[in-house]
N, C-alpha and C positions, 0 to 999 in steps of 0.2 A: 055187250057191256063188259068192263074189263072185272077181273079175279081181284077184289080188294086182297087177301092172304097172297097170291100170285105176286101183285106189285110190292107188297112188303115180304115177300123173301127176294125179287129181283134187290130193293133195294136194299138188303143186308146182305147178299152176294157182291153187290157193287160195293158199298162201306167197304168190302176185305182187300177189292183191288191196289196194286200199287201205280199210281197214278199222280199225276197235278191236281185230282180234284180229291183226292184222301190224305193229299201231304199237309197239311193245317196252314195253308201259306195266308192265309186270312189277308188278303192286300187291302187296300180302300181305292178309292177312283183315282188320287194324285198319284199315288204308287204305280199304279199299273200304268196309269197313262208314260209314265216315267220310266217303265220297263220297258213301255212299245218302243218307245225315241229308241232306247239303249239297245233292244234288237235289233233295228231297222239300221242304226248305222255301224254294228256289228258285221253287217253284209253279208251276204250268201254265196261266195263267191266257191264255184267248182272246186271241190278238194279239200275243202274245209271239215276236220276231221267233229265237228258238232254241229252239223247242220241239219241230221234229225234233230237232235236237242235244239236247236234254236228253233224250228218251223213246232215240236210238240209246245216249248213257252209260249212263241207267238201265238197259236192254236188259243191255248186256254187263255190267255190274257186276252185278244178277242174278244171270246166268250163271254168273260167276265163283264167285259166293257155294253155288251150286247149285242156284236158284230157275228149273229150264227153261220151264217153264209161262208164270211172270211175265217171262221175256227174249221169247218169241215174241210174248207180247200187247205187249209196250212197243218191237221193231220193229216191229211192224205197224202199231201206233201212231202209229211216227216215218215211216215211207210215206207216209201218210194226213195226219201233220202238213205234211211238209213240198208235197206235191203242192196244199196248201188254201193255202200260201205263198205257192209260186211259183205257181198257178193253172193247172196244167198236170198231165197224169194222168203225163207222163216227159219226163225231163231227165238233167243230170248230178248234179243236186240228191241223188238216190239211189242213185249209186254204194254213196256208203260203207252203205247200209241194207243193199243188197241182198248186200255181200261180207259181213256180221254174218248174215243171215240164209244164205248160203250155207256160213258154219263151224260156225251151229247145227247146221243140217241133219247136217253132216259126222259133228258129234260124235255125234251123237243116231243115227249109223248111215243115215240117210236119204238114200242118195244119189243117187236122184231126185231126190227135189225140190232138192238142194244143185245138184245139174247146172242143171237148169233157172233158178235163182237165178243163176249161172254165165252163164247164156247171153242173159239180161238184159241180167247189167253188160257181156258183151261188146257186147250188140249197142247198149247207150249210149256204150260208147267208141270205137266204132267209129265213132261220127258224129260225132266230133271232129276238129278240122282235125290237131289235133296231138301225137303219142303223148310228144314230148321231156317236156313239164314238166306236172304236176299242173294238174288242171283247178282253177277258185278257190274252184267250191264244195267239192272235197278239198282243198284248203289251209286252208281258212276253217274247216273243221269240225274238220282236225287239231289246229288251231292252239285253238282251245273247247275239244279236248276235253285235250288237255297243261297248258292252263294250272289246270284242276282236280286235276293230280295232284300238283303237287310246286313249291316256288318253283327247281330247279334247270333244271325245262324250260318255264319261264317264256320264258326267254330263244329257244327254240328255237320257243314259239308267237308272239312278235313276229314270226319270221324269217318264219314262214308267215304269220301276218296279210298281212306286209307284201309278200311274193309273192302273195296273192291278191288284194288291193287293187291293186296293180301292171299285176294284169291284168283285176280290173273295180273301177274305182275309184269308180262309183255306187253301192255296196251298204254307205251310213252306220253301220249297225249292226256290220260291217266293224274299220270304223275307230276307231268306240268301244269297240270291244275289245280293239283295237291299242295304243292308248296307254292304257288301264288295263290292260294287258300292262308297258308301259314304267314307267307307276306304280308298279305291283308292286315292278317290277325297283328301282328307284329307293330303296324303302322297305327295301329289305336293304342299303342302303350308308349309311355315314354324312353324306355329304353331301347326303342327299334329292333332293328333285326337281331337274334340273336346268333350267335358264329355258328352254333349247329345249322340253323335255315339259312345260313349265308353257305355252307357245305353241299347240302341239298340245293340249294338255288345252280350253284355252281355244278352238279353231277344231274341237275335236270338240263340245262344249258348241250352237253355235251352229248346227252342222249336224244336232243331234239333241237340239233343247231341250225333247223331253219325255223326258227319258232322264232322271229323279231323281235317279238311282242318282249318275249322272256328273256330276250339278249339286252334289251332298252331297262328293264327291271334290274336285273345282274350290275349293269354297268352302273345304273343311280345308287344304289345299292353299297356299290364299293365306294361310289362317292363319297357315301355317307357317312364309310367309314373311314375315310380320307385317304385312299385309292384313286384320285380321279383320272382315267384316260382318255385324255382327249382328243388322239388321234385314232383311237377305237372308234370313241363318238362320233367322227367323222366319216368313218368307212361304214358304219351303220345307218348313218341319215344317208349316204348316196344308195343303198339298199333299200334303205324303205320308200324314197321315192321311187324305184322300179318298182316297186310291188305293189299290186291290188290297192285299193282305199279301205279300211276298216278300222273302227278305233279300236282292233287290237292290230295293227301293222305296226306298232312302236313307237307312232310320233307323239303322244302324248306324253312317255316316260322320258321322250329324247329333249321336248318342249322344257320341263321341269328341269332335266341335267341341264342344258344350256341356261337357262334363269339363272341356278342355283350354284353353279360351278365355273361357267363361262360368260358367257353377257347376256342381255335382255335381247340386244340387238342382234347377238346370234339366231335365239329365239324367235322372232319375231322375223329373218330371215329364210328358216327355214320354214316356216309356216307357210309364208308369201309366198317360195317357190312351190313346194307343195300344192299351193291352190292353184300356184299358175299352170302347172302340170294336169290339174283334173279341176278345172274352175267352175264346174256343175255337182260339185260333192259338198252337203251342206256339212258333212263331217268334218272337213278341213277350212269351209268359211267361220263353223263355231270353233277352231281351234288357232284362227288366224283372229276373230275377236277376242281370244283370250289372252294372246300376245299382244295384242294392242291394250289389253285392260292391264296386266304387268306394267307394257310400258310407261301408260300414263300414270300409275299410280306407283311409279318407283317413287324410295326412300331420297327425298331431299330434291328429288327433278321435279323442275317444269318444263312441261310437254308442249310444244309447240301448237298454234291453231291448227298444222295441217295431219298432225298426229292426232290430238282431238277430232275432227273433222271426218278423218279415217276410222277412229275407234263410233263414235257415235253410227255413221254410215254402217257398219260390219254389224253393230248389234240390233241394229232397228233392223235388219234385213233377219237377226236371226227370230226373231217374234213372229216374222211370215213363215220359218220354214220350219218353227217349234210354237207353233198355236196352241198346243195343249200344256205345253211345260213349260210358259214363259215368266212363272213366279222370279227365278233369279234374274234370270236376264231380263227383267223388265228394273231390276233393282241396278242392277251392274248398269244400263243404258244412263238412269237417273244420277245413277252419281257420275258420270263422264258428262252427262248435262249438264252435273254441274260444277264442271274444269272451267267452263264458260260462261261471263256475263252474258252472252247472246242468248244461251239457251236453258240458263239458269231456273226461269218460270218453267218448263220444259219441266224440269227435274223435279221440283215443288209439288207441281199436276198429278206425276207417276205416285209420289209420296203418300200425298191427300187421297189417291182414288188406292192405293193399298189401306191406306188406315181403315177404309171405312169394309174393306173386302171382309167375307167370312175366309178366313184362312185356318186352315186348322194348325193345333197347336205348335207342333214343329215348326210350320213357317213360321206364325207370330212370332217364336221366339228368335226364328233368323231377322225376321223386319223389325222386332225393335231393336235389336242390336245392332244392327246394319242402320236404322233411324236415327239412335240414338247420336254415334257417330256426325251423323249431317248434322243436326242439331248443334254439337260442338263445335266440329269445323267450320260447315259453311254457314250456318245460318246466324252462329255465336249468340248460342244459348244455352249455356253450360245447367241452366236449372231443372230446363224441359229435358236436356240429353240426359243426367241422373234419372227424372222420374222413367225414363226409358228404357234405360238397361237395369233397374230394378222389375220393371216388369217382364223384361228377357229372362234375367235371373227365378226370378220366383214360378216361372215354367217348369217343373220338374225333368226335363228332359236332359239326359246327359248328353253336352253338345259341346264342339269349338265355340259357340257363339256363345254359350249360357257360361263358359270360363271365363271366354272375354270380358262379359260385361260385370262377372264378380270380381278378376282383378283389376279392371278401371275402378270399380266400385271402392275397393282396398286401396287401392291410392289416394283416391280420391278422401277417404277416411284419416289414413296418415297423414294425409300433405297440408288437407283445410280445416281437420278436425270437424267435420262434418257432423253434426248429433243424427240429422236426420238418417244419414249414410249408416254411421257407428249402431243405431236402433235397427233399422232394417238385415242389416249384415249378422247384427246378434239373433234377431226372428229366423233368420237364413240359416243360420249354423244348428238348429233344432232340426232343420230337414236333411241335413244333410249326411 
């Protein structure tokens, strides 16, 4: 029989480790399932300077999900990645693997081998000069693995970036994480980047100039500040099509500059060659439907049958190859359903089998907003589209979609003198 006092001091030995399963990332099933997709088409591709850090996420998200088999092969994984890294069989590089694989153990009843895991990481940290502050390669990995869950601990993985670069300030890939951390941050405020992180952007760029990903940011970036080059942008998309598939190879940053700066139909150019080049990579079929969902839904065009035809085709195939995260794109397919009398009912169907979905709050408040919308447009029914984005609105969740539907709501207030609007708006403004 096991030591009840034994198993609660293992377990407040474990509590202290620094690990995925002590960092509070508290995810729910959407989340995580949501994480998997974004690892998986992240890719692993030889050389990639976080591929311990992506195999120790994958590991715990697993887990979480309940896949224990797939967690122990994807640390063992991240071991093994990261010792081919650093070029050494132990370091402090594996702290955080060996505290994941010591609450597998835990869980899993195995408390051997979890002891043993245990007495690893002690004997790694033990050869540290200094117990006060997180070693960098724990700060660096915390800091990876926060900025994948949420934009509100964005801010909390700069802190850490910038305390592990602090303390080894030679580890580049570091630092280009750091300030597409602060980018991030950046793009949730209204005044964008600010010229210090547009300096930094530019002095990470130079110290890690084969970093695509970071060169496609840089460039939209100065766009934005009305810089545009679009003969750079050029010499970057013939690069990124030689390179590896991963959605950090650049073309989602380059997809956006072409939209926003140049044409749609650039976009949507190089998306198609792209697939043609790797036409088994569902990363570049969901980013050749995303250029078809621009296309059709540019300002003031109508899209041809065989553009529609092409966009409906691209996203129904993406619901087979994102079965678990097909909330939006089953929304995006519905409204390109309905470009079309033919498939109009099509689109109705998707609508009615969401309403009745349990969707947790987040989504509800993108699907009414997104519903409300059809309502107006297609369906013309301006009365049900208000009672819609009143209830996006009254979701407390700070959102693109919960602005949306408060300034529709605000026009709609000014323009028809709406009481019903004008009352709800004033209820609204007490929570706000």
């Amino acid at each position: 029989m096991s030591d009840p006092k034994s198993e609660i001091n293992l377990e407040g030995r474990l509590g202290e480790l620094q690990c995925h399963f002590t960092w509070d990332l508290e995810p729910g099933r959407n989340k995580l399932l949501r994480i998997k997709d974004m690892l998986q088409d992240i890719g692993t591709e030889e050389g990639c300077k976080w591929l311990g850090h992506i195999y120790n996420l994958q590991g715990y998200v697993h887990f979480q999900l309940g896949s224990i088999e797939e967690a122990r092969s994807f640390f063992s994984r991240a071991a093994e990645a990261f010792r081919q890294m650093r070029g050494a069989e132990e370091g402090p590089w594996l702290v955080v693997t060996y505290g994941n694989q010591a609450w597998l153990h835990h869980h899993q009843g195995e408390q051997a081998e979890s002891q043993v895991c245990l007495s690893k990481f002690n004997s790694l940290m033990t050869k540290e000069p200094s117990q006060d502050e997180l070693h960098p390669e724990i700060c660096a990995e915390k800091a990876w693995t926060l900025m994948k869950f949420s934009g509100e601990q964005k801010l909390l993985a700069a802190d850490y970036f910038q305390r592990a670069i602090r303390m080894q300030p030679d580890m580049v890939e570091w630092q280009t994480s750091h300030v597409l951390a602060l980018v991030y941050m950046s793009k949730q405020c209204n005044t964008g980047v600010e010229a210090d992180i547009m300096e930094k952007l530019r002095k990470a760029k130079e110290q890690d100039p084969e970093n695509l990903y970071l060169a496609a940011i840089y460039l939209l970036q100065l766009a934005n500040r009305g810089q545009t080059d679009h003969s750079g942008a050029c010499e970057l998309a013939k690069k990124v099509l030689r390179n590896p598939v991963s959605s950090y190879s650049g073309i989602k940053p380059l997809l956006w500059f072409y939209r926003t700066f140049t044409s749609l139909d650039e976009a949507v150019a190089l998306a198609e060659e792209a697939l043609k080049l790797h036409p088994d990579e569902r990363y570049l079929k969901r980013c050749v439907a995303l250029s078809y969902k621009w296309k059709i839904w540019e300002k003031d065009s109508h899209p041809s049958p065989s553009l529609i035809e092409k966009g409906i085709r691209a996203h129904e195939e993406l619901l087979s190859l994102y079965p678990d995260t097909s909330f939006m794109k089953r929304m995006d397919l519905a409204n390109i359903y309905a470009k079309s009398e033919n498939t109009k009912a099509k689109s109705e169907k998707i609508f009615q089998q969401l309403l009745v979905e349990d969707l947790e709050p987040v989504e509800q408040q993108v699907f009414f907003n997104i519903y409300a919308k059809y309502l107006y447009f297609i369906q013309r029914q301006p009365k049900m589209s208000i009672q819609y984005h009143m209830r996006a609105a009254e979701i407390p969740i700070k959102s693109f979609f919960r602005e949306n539907s408060i300034q529709t709501l605000e026009k709609i207030r000014h323009r028809n003198c709406n009481q019903d609007v004008d009352r709800f708006l004033s209820w609204l403004n007490v929570d706000l």
